[in-house]
DSSP file (Angstrom, degrees, kcal/mol; ACC not computed):
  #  RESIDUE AA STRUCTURE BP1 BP2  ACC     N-H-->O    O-->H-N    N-H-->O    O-->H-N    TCO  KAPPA ALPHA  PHI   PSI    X-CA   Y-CA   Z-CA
    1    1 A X              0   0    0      0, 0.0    11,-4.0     0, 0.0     2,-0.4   0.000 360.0 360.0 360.0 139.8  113.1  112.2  114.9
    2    2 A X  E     -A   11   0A   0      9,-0.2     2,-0.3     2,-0.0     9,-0.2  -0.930 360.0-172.3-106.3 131.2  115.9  113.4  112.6
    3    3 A X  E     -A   10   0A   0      7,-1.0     7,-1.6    -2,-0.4     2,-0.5  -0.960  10.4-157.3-121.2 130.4  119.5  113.3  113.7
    4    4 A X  E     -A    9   0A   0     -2,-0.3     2,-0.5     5,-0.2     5,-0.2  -0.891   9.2-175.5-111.3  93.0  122.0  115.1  111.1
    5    5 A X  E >   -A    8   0A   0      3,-1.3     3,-1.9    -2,-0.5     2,-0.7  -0.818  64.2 -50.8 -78.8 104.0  125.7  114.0  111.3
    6    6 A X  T 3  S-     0   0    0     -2,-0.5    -2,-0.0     1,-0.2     0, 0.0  -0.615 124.1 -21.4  76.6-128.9  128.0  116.1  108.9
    7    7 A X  T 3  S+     0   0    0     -2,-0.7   102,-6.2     2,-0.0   103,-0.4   0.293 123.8  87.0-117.3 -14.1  126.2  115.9  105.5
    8    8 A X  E <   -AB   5 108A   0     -3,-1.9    -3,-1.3   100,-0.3     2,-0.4  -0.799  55.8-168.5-105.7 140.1  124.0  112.5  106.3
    9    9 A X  E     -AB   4 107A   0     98,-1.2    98,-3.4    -2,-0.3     2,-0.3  -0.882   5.5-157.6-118.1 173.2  120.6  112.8  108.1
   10   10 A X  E     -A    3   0A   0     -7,-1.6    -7,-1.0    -2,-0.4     2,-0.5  -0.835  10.1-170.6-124.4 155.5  118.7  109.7  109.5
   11   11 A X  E     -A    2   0A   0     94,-0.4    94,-2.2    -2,-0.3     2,-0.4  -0.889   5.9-171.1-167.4 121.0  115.7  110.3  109.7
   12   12 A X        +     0   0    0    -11,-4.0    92,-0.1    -2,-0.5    -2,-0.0  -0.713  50.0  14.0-118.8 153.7  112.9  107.6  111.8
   13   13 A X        +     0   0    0     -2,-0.4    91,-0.2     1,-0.2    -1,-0.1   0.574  60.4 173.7  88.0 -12.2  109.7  106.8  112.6
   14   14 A X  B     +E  103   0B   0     89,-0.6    89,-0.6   -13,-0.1    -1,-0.2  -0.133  12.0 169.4 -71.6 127.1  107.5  108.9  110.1
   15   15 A X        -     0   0    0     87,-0.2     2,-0.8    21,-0.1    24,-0.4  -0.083  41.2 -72.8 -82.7-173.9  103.8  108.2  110.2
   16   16 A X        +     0   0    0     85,-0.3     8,-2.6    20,-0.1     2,-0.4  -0.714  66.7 133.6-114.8 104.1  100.7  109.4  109.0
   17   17 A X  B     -F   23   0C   0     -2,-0.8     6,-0.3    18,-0.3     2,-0.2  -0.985  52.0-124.4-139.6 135.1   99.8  112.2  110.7
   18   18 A X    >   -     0   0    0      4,-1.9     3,-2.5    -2,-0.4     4,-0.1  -0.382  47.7 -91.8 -60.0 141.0   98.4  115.6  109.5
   19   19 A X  T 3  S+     0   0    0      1,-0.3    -1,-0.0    -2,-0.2    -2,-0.0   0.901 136.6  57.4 -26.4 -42.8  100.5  119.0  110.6
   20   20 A X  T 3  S-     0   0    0      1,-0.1    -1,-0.3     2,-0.0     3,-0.1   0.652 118.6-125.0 -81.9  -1.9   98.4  119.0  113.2
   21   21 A X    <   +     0   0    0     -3,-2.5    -2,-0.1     1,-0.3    -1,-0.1  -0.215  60.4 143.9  97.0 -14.7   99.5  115.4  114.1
   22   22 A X        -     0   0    0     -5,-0.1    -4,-1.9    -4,-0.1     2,-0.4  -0.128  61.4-109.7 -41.7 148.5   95.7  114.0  114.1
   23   23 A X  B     -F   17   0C   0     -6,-0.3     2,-0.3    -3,-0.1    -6,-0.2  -0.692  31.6-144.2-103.6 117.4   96.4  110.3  112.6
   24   24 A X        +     0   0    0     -8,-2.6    11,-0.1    -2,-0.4    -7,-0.0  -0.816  64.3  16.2-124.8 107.1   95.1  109.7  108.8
   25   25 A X    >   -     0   0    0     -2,-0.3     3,-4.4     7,-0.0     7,-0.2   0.425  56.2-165.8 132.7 -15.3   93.7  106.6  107.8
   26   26 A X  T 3  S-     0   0    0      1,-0.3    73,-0.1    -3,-0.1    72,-0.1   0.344  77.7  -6.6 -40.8 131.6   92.8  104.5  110.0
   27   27 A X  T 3  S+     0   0    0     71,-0.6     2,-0.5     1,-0.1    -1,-0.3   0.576 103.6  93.8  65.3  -1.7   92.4  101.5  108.4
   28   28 A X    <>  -     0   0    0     -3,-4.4     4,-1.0     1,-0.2     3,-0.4  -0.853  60.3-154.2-119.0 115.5   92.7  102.1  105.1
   29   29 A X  H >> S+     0   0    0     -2,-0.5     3,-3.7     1,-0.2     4,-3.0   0.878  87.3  62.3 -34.1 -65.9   97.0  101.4  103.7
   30   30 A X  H 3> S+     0   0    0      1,-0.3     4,-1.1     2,-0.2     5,-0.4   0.715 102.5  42.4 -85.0 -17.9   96.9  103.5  100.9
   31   31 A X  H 34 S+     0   0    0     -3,-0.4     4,-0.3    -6,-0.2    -1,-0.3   0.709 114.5  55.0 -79.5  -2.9   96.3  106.7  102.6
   32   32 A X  H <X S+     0   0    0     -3,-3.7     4,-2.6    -4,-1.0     5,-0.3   0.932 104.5  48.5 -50.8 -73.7   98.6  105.9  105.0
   33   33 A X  H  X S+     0   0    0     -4,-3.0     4,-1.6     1,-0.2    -2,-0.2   0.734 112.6  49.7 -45.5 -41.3  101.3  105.2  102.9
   34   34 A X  H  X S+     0   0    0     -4,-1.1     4,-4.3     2,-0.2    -1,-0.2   0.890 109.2  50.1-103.2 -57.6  100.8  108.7  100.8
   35   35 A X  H  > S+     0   0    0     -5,-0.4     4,-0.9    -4,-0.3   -18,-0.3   0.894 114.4  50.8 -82.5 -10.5  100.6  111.1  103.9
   36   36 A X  H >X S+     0   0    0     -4,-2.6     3,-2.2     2,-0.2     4,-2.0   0.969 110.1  42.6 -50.1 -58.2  104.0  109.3  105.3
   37   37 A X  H 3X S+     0   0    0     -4,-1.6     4,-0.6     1,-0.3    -2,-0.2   0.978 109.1  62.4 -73.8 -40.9  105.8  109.6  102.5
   38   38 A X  H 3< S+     0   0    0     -4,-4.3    -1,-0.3     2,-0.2    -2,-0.2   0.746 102.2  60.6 -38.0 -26.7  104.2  113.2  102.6
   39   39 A X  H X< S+     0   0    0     -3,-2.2     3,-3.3    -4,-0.9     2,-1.0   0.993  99.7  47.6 -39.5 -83.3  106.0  113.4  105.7
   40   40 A X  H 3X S+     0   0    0     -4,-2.0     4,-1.1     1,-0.4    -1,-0.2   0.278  95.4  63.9 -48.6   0.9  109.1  112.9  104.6
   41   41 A X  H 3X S+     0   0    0     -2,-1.0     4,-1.2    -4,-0.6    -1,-0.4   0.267 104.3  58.9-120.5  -1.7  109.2  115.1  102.0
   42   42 A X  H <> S+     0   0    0     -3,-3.3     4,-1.7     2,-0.2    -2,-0.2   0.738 106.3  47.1 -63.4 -55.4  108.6  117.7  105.3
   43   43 A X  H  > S+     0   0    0     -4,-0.5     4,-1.9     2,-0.2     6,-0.3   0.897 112.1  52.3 -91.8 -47.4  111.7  116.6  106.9
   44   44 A X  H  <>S+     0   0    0     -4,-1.1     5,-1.9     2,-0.2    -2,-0.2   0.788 108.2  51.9 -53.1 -31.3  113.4  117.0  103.6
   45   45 A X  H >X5S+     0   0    0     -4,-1.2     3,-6.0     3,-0.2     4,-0.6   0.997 101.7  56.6   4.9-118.4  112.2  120.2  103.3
   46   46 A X  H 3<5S+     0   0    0     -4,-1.7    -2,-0.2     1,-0.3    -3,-0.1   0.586 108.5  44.7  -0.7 -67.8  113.2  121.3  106.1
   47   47 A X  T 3<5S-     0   0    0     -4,-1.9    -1,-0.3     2,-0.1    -2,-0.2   0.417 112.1-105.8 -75.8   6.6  116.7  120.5  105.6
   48   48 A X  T <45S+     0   0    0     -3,-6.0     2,-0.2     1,-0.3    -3,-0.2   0.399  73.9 146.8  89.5  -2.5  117.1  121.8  102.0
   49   49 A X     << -     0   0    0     -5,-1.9    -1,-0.3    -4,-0.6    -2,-0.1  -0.625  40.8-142.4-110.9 161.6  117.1  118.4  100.8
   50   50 A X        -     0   0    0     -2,-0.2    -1,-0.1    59,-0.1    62,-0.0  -0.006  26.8-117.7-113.7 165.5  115.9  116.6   97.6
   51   51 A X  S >  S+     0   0    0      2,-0.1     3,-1.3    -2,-0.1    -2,-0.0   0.576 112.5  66.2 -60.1 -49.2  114.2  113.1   96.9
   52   52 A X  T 3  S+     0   0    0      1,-0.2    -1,-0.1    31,-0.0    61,-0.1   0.680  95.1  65.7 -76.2  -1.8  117.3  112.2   94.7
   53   53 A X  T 3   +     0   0    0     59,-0.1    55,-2.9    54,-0.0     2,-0.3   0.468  65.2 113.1 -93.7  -0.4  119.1  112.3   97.8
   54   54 A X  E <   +C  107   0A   0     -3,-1.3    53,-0.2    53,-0.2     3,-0.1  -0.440  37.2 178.7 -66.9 145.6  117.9  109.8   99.5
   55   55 A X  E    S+     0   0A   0     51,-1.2    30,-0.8     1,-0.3     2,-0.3   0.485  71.0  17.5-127.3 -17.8  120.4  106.8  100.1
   56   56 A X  E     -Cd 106  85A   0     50,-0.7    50,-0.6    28,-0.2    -1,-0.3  -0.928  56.9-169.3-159.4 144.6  118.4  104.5  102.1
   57   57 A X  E     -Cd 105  86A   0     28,-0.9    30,-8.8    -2,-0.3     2,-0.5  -0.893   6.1-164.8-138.8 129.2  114.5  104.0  102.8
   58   58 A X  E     - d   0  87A   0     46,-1.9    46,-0.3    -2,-0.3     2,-0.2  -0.463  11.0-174.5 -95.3  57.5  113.2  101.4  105.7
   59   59 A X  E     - d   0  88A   0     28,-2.1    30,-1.7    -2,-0.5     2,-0.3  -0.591   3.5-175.1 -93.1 115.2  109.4  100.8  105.1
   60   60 A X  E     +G  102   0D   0     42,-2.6    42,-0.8    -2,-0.2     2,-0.3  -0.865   8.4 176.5 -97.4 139.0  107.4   98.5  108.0
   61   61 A X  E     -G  101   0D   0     28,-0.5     2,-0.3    -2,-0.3     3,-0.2  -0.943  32.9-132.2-149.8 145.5  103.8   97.6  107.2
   62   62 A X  S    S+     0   0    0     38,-1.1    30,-0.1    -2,-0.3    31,-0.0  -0.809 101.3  25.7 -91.1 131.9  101.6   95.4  109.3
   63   63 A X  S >> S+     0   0    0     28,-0.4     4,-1.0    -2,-0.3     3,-0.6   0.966  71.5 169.7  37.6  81.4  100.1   93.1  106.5
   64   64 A X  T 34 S+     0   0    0     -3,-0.2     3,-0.4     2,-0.2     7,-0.2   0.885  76.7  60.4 -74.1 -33.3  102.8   93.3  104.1
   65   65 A X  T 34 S+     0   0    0      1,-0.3    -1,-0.2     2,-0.3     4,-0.1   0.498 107.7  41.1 -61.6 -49.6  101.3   90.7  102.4
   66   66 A X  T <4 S+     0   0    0     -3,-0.6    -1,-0.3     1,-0.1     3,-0.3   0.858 124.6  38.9 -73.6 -49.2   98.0   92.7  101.8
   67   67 A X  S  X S+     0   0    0     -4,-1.0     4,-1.8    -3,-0.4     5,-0.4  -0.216  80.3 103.1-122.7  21.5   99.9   96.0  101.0
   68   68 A X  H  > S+     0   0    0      2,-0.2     4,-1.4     3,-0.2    -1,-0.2   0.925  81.2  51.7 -97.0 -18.3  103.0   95.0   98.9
   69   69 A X  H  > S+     0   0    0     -3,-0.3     4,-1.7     1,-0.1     5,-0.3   0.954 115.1  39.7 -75.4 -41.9  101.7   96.1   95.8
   70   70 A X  H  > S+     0   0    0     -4,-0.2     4,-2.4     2,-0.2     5,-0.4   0.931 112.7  51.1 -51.0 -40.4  100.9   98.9   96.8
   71   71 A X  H  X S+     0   0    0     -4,-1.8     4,-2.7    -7,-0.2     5,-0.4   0.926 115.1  47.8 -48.1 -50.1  103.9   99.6   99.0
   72   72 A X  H  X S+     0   0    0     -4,-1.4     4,-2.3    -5,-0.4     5,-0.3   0.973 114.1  47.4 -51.0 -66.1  106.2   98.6   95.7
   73   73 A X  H  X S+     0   0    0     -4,-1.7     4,-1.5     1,-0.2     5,-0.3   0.932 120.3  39.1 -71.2 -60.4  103.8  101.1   93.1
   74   74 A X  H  X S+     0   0    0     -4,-2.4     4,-1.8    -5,-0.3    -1,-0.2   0.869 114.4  54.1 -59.2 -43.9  104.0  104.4   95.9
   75   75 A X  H  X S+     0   0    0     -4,-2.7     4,-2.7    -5,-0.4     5,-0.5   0.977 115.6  34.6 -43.0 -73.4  107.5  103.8   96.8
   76   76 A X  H  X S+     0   0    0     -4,-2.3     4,-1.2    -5,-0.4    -2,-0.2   0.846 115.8  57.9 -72.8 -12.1  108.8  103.9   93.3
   77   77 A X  H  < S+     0   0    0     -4,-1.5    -1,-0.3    -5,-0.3    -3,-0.2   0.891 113.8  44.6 -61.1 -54.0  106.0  106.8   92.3
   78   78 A X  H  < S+     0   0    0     -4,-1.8    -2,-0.2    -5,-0.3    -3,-0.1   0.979 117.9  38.7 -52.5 -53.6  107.7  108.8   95.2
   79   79 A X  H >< S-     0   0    0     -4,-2.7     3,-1.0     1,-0.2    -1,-0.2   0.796  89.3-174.5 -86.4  -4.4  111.2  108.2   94.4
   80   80 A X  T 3<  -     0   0    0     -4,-1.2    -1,-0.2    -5,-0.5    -2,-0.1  -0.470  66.1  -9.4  65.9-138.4  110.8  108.4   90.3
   81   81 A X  T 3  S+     0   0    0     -2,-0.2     2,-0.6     1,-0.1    -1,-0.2   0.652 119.9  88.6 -85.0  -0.7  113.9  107.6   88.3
   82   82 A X    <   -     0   0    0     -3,-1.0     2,-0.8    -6,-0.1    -1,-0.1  -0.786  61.4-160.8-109.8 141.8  115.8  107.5   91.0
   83   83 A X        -     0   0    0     -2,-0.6     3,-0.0   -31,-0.0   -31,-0.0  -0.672   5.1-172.9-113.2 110.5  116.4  104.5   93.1
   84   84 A X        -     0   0    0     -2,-0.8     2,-0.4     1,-0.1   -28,-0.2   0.168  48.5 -92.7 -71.6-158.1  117.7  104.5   96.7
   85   85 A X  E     -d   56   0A   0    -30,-0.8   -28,-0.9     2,-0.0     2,-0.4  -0.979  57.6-165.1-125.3 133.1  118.6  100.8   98.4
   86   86 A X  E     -d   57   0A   0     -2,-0.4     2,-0.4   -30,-0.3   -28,-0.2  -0.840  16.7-155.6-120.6 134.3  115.0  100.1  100.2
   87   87 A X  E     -d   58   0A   0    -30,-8.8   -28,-2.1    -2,-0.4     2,-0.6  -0.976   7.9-166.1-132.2 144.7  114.1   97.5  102.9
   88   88 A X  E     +d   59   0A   0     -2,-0.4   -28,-0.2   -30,-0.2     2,-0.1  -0.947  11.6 179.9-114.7 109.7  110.8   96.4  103.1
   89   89 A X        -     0   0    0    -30,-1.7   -28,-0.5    -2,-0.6     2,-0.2  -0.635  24.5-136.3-105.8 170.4  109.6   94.5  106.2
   90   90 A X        -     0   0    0    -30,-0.1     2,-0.5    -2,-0.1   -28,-0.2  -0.537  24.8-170.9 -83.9-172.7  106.6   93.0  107.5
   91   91 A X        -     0   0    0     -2,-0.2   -28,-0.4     1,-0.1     3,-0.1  -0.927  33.0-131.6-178.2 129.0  105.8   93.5  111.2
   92   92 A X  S    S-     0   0    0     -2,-0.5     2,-0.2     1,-0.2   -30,-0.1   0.972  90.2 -25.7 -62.5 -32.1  103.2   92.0  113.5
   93   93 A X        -     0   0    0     -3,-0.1    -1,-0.2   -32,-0.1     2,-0.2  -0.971  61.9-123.3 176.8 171.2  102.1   95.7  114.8
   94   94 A X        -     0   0    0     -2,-0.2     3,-0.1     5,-0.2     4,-0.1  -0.353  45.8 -89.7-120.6-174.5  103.8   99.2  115.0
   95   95 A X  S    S+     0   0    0      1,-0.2     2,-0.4    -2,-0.2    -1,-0.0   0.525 106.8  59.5 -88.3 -11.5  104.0  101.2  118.3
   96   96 A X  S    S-     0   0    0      3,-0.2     3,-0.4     1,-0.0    -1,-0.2  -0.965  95.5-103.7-157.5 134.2  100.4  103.0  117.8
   97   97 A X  S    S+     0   0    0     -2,-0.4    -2,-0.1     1,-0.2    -4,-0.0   0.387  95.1  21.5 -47.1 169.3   97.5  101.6  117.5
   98   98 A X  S    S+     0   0    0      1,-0.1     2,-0.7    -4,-0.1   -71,-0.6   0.480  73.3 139.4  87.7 -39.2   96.5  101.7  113.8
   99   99 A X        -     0   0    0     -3,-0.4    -5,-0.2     1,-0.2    -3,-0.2  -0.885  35.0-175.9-145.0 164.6   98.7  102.0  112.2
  100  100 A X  S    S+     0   0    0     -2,-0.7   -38,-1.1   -39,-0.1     2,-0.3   0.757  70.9   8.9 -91.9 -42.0   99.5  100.4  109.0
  101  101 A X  E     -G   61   0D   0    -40,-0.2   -85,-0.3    -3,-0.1     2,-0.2  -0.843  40.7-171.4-144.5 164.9  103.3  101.8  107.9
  102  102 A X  E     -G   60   0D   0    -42,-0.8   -42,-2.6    -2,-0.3     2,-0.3  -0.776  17.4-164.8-160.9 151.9  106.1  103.7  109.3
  103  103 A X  B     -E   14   0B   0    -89,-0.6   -89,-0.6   -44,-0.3     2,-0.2  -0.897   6.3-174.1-171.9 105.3  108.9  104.6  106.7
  104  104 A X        -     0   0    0     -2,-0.3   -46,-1.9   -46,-0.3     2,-0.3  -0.595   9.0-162.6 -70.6 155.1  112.7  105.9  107.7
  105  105 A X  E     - C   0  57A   0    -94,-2.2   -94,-0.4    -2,-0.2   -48,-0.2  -0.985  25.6-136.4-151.9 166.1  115.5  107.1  105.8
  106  106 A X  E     - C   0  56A   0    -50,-0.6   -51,-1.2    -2,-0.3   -50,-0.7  -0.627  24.4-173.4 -95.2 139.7  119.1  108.0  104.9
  107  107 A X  E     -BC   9  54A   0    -98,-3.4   -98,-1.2    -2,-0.2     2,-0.8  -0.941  19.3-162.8-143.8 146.1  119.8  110.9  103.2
  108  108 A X  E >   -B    8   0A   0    -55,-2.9     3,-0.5    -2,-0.3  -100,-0.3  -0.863  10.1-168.1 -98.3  92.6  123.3  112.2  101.8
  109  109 A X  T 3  S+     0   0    0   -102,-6.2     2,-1.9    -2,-0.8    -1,-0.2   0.951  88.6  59.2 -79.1 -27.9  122.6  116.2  101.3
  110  110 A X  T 3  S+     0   0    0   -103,-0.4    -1,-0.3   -57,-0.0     2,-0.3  -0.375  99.7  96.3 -84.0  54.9  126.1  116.3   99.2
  111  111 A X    <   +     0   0    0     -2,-1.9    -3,-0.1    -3,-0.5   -56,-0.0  -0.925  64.2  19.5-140.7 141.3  124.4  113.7   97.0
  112  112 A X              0   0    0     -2,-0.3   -59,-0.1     1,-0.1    -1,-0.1   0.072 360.0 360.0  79.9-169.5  122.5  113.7   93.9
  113  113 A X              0   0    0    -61,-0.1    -1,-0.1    -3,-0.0    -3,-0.0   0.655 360.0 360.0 -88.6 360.0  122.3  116.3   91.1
């Protein structure tokens, strides 16, 4: 879900799911991780908004432990030079089955260049 207040969206929950919503990955992180953040770049879309305008990013993975270099290398691939303020949790298990990450975020659309 995306909520837009003003000039800031919130924006929760994004998975790994295809357009058609079929679930991609199972079991394996790092194609998780890539068609999320592919999400998100959907919902930015959508709204006209940019990558450098992100303010905020939330990232939960079930075995951070397993996945935090990778989580660390694809986050900061995604965001490039620019860096929003990121929290990275672990999490005993997400709300469907499966899966590995879920990844929220702020965005400011009157922000960045």
């Amino acid at each position: 879900m995306t909520v837009r207040a003003g000039e800031t969206l919130s924006i929760s929950g994004r998975l790994s799911r295809d357009s058609a919503g079929t679930f991609i990955g199972a079991g394996d992180f790092e194609p998780q991780m890539r068609t999320t953040l592919g999400n998100l770049d959907r919902v930015l879309e959508h709204f006209g908004a940019r990558r450098d305008q992100i303010v905020e990013t939330t990232v939960l993975v079930r075995g951070l432990r397993d996945h935090f270099d990778t989580v660390a290398r694809l986050h900061a691939a995604y965001c490039g030079d620019h860096r929003p303020t990121s929290t990275v949790m672990g999490v005993s298990g997400l709300a469907l089955p499966d899966r590995l990450v879920e990844i929220g975020a702020v965005v400011r659309l009157d922000a960045g260049h």
